[in-house]
C-alpha atoms as an extended CHARMM CRD file, in Angstrom:
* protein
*
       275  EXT
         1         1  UNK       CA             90.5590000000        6.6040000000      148.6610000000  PROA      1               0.0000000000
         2         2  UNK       CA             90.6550000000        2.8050000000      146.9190000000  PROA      2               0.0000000000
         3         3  UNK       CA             91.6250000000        3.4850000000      143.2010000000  PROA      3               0.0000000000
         4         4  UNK       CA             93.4080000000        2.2070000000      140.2080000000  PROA      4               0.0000000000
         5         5  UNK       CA             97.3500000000        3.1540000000      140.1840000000  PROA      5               0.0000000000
         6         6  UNK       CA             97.5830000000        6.6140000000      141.8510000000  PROA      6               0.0000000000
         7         7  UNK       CA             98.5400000000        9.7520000000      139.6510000000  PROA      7               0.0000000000
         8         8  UNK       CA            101.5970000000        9.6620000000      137.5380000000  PROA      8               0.0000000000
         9         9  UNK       CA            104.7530000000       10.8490000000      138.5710000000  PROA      9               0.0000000000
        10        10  UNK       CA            107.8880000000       11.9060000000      137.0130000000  PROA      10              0.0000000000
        11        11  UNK       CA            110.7400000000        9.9890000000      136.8310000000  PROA      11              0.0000000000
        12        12  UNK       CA            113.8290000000        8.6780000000      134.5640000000  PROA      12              0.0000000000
        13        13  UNK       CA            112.9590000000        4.8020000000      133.7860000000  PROA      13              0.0000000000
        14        14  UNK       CA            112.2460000000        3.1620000000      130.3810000000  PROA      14              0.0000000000
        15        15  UNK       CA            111.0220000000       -0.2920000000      131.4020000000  PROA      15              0.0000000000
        16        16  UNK       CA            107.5010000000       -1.1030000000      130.8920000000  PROA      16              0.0000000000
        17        17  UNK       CA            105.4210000000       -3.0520000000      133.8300000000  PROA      17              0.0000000000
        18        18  UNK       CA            104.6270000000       -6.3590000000      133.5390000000  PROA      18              0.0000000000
        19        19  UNK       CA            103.0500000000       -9.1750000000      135.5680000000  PROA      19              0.0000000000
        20        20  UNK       CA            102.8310000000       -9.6690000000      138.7770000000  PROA      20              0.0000000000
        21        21  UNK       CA            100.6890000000       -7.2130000000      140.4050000000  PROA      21              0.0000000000
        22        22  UNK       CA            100.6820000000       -6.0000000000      143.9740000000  PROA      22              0.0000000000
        23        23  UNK       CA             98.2370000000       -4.0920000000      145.4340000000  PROA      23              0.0000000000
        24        24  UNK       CA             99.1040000000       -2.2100000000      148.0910000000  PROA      24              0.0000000000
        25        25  UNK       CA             96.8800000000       -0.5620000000      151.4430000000  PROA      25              0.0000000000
        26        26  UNK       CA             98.5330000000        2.4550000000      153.6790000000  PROA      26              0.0000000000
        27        27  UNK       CA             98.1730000000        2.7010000000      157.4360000000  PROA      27              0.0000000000
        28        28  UNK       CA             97.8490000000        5.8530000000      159.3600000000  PROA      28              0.0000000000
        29        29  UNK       CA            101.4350000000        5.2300000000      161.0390000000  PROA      29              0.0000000000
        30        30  UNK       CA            103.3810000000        5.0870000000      157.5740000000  PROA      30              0.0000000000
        31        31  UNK       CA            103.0390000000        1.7300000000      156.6300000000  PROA      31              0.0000000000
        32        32  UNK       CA            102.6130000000       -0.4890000000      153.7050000000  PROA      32              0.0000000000
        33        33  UNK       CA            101.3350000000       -3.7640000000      153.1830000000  PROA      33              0.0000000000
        34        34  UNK       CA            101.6990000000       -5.6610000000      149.5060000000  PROA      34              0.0000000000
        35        35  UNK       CA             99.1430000000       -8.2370000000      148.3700000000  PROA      35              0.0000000000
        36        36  UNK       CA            100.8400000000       -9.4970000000      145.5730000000  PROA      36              0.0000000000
        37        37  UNK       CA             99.2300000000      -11.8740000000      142.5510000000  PROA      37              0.0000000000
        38        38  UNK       CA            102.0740000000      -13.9800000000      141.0070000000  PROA      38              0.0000000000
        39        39  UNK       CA            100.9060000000      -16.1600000000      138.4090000000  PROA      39              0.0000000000
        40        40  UNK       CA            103.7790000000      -17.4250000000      137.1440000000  PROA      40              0.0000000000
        41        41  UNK       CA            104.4270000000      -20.2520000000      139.6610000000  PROA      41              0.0000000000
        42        42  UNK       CA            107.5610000000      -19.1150000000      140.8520000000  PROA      42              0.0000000000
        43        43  UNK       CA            109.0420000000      -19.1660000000      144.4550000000  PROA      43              0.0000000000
        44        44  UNK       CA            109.8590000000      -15.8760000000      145.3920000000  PROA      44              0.0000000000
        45        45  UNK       CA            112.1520000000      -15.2870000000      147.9270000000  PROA      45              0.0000000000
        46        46  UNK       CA            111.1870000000      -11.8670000000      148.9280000000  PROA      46              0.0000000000
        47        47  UNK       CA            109.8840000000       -8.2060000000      147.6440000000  PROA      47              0.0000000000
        48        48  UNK       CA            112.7670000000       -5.7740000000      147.1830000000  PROA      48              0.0000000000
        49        49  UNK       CA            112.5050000000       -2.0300000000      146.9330000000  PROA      49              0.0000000000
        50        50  UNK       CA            115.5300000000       -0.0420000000      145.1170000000  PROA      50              0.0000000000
        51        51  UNK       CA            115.8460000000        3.4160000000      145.4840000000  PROA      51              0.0000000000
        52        52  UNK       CA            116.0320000000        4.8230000000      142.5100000000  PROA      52              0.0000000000
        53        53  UNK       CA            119.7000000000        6.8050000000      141.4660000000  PROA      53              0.0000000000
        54        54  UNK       CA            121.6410000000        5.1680000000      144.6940000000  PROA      54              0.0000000000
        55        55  UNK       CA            122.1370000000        1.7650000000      145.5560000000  PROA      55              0.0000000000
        56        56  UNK       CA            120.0250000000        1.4490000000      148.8760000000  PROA      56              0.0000000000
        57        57  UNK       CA            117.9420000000       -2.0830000000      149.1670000000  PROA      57              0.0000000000
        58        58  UNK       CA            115.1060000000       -2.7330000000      151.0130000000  PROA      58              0.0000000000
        59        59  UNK       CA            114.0000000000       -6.5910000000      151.6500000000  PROA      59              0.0000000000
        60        60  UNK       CA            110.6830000000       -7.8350000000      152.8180000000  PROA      60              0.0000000000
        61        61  UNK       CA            109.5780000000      -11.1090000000      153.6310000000  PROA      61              0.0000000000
        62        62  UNK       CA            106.8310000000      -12.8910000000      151.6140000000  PROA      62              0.0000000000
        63        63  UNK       CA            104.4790000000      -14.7070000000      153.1410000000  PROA      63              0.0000000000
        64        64  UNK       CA            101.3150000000      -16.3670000000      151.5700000000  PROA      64              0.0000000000
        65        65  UNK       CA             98.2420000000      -14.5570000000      151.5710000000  PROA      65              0.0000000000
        66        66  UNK       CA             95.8180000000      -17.1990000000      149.7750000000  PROA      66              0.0000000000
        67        67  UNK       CA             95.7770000000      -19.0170000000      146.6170000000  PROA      67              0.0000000000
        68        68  UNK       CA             97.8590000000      -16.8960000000      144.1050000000  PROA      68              0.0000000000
        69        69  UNK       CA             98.3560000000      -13.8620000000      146.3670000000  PROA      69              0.0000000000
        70        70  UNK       CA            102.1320000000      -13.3700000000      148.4470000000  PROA      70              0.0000000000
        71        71  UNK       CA            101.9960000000      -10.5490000000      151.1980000000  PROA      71              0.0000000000
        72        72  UNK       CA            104.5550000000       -8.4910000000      152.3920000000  PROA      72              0.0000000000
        73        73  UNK       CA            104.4060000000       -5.7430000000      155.1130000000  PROA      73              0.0000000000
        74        74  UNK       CA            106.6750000000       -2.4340000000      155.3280000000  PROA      74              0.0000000000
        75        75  UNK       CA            106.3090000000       -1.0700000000      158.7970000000  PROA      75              0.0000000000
        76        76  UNK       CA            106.6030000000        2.7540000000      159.1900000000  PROA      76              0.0000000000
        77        77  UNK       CA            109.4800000000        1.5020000000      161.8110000000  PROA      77              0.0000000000
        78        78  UNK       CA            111.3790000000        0.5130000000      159.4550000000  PROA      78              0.0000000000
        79        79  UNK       CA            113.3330000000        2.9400000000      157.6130000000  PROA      79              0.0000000000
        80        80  UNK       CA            113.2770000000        3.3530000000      153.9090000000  PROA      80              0.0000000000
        81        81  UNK       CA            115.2240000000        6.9170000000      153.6260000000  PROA      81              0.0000000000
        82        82  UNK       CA            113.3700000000        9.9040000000      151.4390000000  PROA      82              0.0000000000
        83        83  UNK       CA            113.1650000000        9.5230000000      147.9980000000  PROA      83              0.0000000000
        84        84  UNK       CA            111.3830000000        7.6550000000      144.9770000000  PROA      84              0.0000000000
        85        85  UNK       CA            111.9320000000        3.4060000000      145.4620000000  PROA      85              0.0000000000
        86        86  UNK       CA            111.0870000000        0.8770000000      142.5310000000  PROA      86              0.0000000000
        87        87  UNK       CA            109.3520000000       -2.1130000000      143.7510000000  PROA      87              0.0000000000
        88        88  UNK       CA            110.3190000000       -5.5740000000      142.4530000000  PROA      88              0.0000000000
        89        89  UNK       CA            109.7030000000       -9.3090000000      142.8070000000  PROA      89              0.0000000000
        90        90  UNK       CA            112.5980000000      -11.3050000000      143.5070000000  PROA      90              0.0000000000
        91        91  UNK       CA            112.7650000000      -15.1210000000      143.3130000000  PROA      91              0.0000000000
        92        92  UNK       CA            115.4620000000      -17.2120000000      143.8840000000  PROA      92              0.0000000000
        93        93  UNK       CA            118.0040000000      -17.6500000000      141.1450000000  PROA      93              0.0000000000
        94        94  UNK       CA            116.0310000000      -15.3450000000      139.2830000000  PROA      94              0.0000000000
        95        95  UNK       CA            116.4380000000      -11.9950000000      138.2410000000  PROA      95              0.0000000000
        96        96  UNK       CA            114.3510000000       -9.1880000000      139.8680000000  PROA      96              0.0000000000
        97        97  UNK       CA            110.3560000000       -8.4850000000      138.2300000000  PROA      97              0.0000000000
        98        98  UNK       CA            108.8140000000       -4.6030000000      138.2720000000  PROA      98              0.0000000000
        99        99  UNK       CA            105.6110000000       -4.9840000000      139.9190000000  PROA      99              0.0000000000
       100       100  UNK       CA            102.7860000000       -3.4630000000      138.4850000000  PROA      100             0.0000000000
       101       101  UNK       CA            100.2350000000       -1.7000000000      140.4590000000  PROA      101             0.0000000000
       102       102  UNK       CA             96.9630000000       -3.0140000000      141.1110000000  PROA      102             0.0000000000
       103       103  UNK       CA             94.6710000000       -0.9440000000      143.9480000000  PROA      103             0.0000000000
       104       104  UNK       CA             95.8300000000        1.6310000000      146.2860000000  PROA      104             0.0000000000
       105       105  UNK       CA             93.8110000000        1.8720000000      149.3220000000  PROA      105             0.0000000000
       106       106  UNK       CA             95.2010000000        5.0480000000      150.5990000000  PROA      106             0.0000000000
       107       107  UNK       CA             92.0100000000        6.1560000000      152.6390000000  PROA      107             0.0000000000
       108       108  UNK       CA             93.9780000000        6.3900000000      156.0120000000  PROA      108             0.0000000000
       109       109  UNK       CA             96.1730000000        9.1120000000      154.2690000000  PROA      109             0.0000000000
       110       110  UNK       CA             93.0510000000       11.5020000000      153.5980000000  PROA      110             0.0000000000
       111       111  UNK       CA             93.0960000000       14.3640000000      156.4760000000  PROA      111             0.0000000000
       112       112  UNK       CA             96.0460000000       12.4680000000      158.4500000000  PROA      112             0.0000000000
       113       113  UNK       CA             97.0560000000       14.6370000000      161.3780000000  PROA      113             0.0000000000
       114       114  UNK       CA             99.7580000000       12.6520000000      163.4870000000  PROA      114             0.0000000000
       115       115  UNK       CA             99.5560000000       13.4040000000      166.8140000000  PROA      115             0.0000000000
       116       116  UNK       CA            101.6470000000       16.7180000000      167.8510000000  PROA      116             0.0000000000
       117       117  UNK       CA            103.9130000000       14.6760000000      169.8650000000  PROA      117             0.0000000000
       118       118  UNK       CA            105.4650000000       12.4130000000      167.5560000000  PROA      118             0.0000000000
       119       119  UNK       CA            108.8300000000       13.1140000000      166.7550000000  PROA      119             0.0000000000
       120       120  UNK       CA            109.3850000000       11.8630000000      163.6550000000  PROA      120             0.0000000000
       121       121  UNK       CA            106.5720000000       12.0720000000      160.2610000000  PROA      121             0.0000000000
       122       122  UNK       CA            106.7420000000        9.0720000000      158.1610000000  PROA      122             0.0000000000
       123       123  UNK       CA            105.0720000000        9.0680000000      154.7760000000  PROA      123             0.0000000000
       124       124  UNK       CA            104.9230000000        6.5860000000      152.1420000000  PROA      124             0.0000000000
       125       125  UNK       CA            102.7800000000        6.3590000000      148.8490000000  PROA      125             0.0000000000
       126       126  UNK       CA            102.3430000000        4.1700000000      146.5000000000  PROA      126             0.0000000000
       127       127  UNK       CA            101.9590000000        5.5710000000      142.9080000000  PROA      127             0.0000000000
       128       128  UNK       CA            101.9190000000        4.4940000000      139.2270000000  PROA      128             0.0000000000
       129       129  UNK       CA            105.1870000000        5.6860000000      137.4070000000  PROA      129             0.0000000000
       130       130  UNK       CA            104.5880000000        6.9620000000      133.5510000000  PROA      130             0.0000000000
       131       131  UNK       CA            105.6070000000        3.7600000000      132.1650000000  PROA      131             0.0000000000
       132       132  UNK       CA            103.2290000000        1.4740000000      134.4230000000  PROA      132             0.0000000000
       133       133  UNK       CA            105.3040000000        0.4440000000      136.9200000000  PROA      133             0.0000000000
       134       134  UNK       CA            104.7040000000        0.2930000000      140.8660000000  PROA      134             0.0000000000
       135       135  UNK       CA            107.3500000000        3.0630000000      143.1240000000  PROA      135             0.0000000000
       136       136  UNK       CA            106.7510000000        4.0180000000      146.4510000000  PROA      136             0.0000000000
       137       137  UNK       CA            107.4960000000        7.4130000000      146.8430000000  PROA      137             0.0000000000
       138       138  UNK       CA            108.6930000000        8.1640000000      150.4070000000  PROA      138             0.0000000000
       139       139  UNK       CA            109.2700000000       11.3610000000      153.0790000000  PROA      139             0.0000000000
       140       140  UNK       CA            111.0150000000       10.5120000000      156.7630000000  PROA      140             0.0000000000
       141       141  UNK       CA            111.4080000000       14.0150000000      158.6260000000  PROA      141             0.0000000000
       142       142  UNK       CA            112.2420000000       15.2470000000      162.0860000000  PROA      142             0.0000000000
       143       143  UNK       CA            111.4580000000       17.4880000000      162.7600000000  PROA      143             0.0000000000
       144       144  UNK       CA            108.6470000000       18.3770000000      159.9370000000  PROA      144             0.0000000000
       145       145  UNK       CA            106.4260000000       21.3200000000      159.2440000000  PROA      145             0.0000000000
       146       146  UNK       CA            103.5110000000       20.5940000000      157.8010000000  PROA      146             0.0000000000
       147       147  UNK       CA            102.0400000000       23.4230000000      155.4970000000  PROA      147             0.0000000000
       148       148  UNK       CA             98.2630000000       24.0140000000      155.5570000000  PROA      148             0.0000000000
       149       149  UNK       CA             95.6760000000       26.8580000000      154.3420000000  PROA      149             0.0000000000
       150       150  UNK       CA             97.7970000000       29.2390000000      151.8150000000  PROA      150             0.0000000000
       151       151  UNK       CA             96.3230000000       33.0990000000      151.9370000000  PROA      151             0.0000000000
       152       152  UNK       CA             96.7590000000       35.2150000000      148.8480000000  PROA      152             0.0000000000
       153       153  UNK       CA             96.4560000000       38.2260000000      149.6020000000  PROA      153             0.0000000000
       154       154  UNK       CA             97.1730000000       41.9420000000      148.2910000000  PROA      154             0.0000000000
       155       155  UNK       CA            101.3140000000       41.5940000000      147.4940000000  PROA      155             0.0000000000
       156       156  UNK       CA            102.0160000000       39.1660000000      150.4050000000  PROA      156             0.0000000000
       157       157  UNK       CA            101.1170000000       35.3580000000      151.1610000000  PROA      157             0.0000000000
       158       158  UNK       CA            100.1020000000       34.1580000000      154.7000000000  PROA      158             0.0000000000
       159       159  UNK       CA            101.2180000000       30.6320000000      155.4610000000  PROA      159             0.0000000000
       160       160  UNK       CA             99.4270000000       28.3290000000      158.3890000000  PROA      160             0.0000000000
       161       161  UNK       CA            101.9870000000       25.2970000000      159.5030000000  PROA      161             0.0000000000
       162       162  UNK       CA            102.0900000000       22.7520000000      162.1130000000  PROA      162             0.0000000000
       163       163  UNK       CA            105.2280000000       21.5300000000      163.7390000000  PROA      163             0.0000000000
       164       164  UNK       CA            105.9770000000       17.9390000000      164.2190000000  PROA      164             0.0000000000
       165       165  UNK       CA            109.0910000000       16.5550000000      165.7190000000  PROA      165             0.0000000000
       166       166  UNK       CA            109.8040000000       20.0840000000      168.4750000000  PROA      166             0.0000000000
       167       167  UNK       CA            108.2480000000       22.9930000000      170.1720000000  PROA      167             0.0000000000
       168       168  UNK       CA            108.0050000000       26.8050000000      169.0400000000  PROA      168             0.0000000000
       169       169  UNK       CA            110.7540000000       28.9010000000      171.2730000000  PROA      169             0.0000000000
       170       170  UNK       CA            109.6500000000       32.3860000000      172.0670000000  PROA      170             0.0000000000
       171       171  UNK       CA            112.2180000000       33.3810000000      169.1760000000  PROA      171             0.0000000000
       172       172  UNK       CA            110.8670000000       31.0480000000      166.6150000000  PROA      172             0.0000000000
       173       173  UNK       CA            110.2220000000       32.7960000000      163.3970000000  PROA      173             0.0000000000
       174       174  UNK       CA            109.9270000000       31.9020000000      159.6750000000  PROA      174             0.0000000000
       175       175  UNK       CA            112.2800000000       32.8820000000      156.3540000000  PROA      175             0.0000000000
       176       176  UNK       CA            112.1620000000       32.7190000000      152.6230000000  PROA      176             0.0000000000
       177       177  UNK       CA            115.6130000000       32.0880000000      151.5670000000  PROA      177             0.0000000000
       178       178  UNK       CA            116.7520000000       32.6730000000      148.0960000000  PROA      178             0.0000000000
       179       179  UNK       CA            117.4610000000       29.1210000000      146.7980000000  PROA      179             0.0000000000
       180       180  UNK       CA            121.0160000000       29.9780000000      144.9100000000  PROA      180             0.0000000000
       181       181  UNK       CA            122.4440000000       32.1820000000      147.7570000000  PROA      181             0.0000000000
       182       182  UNK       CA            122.4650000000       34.9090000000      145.8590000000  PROA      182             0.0000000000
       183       183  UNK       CA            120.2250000000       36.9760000000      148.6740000000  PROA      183             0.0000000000
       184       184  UNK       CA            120.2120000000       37.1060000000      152.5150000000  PROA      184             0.0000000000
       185       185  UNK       CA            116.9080000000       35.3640000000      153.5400000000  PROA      185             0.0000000000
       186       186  UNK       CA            114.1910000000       37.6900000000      154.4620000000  PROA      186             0.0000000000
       187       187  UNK       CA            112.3740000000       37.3260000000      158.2190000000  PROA      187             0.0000000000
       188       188  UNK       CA            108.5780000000       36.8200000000      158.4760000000  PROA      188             0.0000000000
       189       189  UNK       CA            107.5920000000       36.7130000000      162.3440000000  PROA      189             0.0000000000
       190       190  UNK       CA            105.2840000000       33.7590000000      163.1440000000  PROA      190             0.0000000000
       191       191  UNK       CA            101.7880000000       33.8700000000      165.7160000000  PROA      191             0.0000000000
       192       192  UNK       CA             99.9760000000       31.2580000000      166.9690000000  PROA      192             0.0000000000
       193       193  UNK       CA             97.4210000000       29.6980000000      165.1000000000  PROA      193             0.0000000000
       194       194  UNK       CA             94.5050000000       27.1540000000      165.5550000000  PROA      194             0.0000000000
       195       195  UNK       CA             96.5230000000       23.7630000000      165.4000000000  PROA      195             0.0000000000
       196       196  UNK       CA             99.8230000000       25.7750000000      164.6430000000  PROA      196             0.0000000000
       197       197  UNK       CA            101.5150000000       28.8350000000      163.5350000000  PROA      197             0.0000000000
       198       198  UNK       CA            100.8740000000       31.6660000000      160.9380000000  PROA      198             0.0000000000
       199       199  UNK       CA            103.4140000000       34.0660000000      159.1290000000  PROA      199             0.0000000000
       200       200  UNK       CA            103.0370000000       36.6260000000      156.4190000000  PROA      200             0.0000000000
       201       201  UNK       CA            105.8690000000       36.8930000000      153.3640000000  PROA      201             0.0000000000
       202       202  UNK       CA            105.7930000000       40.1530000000      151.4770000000  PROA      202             0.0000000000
       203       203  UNK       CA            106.2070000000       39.6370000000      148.2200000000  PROA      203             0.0000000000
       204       204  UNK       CA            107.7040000000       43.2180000000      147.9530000000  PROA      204             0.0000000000
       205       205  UNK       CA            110.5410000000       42.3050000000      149.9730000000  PROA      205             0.0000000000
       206       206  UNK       CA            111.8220000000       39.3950000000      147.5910000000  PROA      206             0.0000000000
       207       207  UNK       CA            113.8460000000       39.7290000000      144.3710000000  PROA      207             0.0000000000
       208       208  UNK       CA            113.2580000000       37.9440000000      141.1250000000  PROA      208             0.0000000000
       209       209  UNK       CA            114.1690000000       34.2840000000      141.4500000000  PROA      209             0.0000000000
       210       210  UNK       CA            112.8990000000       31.1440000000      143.5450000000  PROA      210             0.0000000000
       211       211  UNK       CA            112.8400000000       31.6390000000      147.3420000000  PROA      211             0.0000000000
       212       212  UNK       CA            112.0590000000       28.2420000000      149.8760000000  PROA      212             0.0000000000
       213       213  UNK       CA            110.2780000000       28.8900000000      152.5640000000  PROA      213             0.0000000000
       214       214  UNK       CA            111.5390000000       27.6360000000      156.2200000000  PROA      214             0.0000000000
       215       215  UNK       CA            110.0670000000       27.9050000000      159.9630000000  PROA      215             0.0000000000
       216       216  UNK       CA            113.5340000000       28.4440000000      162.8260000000  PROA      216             0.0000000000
       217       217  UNK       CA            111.4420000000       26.9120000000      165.7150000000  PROA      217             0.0000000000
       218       218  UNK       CA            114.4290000000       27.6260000000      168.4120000000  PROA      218             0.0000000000
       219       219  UNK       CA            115.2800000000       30.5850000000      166.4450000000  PROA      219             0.0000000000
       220       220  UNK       CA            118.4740000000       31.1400000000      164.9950000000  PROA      220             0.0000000000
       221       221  UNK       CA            120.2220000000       28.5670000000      167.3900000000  PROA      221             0.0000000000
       222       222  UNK       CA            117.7720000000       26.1000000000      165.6760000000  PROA      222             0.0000000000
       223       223  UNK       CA            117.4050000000       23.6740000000      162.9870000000  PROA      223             0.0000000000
       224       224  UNK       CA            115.8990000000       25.1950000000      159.7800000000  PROA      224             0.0000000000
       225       225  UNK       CA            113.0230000000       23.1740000000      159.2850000000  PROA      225             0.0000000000
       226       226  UNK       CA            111.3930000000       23.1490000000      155.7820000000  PROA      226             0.0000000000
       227       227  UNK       CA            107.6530000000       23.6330000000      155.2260000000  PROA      227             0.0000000000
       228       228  UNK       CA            106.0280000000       20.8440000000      153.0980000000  PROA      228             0.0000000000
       229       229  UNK       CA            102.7500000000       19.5180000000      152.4470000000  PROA      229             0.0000000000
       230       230  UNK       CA            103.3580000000       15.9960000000      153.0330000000  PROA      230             0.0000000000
       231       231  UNK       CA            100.2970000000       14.3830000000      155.1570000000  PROA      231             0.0000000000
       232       232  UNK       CA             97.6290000000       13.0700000000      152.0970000000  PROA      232             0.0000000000
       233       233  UNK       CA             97.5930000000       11.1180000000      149.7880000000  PROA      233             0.0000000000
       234       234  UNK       CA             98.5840000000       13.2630000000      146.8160000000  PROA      234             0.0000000000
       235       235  UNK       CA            102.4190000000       12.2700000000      145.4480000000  PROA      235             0.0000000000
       236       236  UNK       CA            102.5860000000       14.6380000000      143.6570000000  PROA      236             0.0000000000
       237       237  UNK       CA            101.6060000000       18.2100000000      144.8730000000  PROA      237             0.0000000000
       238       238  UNK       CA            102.9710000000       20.4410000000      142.2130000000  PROA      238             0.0000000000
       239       239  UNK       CA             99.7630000000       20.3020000000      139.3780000000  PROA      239             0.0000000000
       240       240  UNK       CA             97.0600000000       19.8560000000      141.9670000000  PROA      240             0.0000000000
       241       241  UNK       CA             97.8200000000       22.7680000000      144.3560000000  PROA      241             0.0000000000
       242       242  UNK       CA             97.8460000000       25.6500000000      142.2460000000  PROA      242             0.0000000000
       243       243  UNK       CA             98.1120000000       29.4320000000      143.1740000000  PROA      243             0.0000000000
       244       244  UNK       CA             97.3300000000       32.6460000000      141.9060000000  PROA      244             0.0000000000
       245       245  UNK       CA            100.5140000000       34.6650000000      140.6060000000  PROA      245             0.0000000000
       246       246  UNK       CA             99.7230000000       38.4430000000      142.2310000000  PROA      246             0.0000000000
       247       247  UNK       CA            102.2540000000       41.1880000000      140.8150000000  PROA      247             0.0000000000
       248       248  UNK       CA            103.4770000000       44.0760000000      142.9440000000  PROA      248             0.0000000000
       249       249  UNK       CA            105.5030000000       47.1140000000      142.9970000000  PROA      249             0.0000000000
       250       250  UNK       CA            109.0240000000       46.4460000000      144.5560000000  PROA      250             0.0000000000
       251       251  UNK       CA            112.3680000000       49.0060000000      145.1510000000  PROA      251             0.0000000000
       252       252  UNK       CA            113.8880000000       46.6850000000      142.1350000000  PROA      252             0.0000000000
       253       253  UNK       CA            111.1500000000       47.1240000000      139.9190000000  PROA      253             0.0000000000
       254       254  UNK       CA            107.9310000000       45.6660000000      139.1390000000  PROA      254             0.0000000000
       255       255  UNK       CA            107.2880000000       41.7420000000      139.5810000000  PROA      255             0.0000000000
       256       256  UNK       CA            104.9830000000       38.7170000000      139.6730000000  PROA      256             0.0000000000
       257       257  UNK       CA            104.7220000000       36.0770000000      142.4720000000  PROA      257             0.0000000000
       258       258  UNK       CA            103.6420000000       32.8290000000      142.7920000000  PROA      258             0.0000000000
       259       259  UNK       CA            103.6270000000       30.0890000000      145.4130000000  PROA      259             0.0000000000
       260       260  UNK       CA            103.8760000000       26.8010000000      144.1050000000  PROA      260             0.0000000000
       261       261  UNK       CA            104.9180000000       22.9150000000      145.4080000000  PROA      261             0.0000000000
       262       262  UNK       CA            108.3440000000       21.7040000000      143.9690000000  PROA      262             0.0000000000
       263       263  UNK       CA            109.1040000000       17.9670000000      142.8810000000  PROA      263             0.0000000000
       264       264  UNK       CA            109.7270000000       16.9840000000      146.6880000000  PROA      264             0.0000000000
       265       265  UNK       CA            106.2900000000       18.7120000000      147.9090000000  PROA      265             0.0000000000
       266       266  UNK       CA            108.1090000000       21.4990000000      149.3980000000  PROA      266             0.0000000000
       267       267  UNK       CA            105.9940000000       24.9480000000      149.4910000000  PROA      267             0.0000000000
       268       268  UNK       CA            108.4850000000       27.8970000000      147.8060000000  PROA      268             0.0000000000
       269       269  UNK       CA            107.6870000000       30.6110000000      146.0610000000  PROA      269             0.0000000000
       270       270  UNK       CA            108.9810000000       32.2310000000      142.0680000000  PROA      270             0.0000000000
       271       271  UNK       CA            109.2910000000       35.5560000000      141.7320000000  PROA      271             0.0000000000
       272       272  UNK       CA            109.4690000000       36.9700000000      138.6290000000  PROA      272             0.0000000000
       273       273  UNK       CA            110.5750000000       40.6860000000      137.2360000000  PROA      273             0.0000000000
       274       274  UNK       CA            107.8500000000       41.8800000000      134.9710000000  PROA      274             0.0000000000
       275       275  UNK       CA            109.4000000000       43.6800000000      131.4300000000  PROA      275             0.0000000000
């Protein structure tokens, strides 16, 4: 979709946007490309991306794009590790500028299904933060699952994923594992499914408190891989995808279950004693 700044996300800055404005256009690969409006006259040097609580820098070349307007281009080769980044304007012998955002065109992002081969998903999105500023909020996993249709059903939730980055083993399986350690994970087996692979989690079999849900491709010689939904163009999954909480009779007592996207898109579930 082409829109205004994309949905606010949180985040810990207090500095309000200014002038100049980029507007930015996604590719299907990962990419990024800035069109920037400076009207201050300036000379900038280049467009610099800061991740945000770390020191990591990213630099991209400007290049003119046409009276006012500067372009730079962020390749999905290039790697701009996971987490939020705050984009800047940086001329020489002058102090950084927050960009504001201008116009997303995320419309390649919509339904984007990388081919099953590739071995590594890249995912970046623009979006506006609460105080008006442009971040880029990004995802680079290998190997990924991608979570798709959620079933609620009576006491249990059936989860559909497709694996990027490796290949099922005839011991792959799936777990929900409590977040804090305090539980041993608990085993769904997985089937194949149209485009992927299906498993069922019990709700009965979990205890009160928040369990993250993982696919073992190779089995328990594996890599956990955790299940996210990662390939739109939503930043922000948590208050968009919302799920019926189901209670159910366990051995520990009575409880109510939820699935639910954290902060980082990730697809876990609470679990809640009732009384």
């Amino acid at each position: 979709m082409t829109s205004p700044a994309h949905p606010t996300a949180p985040d810990g800055e207090d500095e309000p946007a200014t002038h100049p404005r980029a507007d930015c256009v996604a590719d299907f690969a990962g990419g990024l490309t800035f069109d920037i409006t400076d009207e201050g006259g300036l000379d900038p040097a280049h467009l610099l991306l800061r991740r945000r609580g770390g020191r990591d820098e990213v630099r991209l070349p400007l290049t003119p794009a046409g009276g006012d307007r500067l372009r730079a281009a962020l390749p999905g080769s290039v790697a701009l590790p996971e987490g939020r980044w705050e984009a800047y304007l940086r001329a020489a012998g002058a102090e950084p500028r927050r960009l504001a955002p201008g116009l997303n065109d995320l419309r390649s992002l919509v339904d984007r299904a990388p081919s099953g081969a590739a071995e590594r998903v890249v995912v970046r999105i623009p979006y506006a933060t609460k105080h008006g500023n442009l971040s880029i909020r990004s995802w680079e996993r290998s190997p990924h699952a991608e979570a798709g249709a959620l079933h609620i059903g009576d006491g249990e939730l059936t989860v559909t994923a497709r694996l990027y980055g490796t290949e099922p083993a005839p011991d792959a399986y799936a777990e929900a594992a409590d977040r804090h350690s305090a539980f041993p994970p608990v085993r769904a087996d997985v089937t194949p499914a149209p485009g992927g692979l299906r498993f069922t989690v019990a709700y009965g079999a979990l205890r009160p408190g928040l369990w993250d849900l993982w696919l073992r491709p190779g089995g328990e010689a594996g890599p956990r891989v955790r299940i996210a939904r990662l390939l739109d163009d939503i930043v922000d999954k948590k208050p968009v995808y919302v799920y019926p909480t189901v209670g159910v009779e366990t051995e520990h007592g009575p409880v109510e279950a939820t699935p639910y996207y954290t902060v980082d898109n990730d697809l876990s579930v609470t679990v809640a004693a009732v009384g």
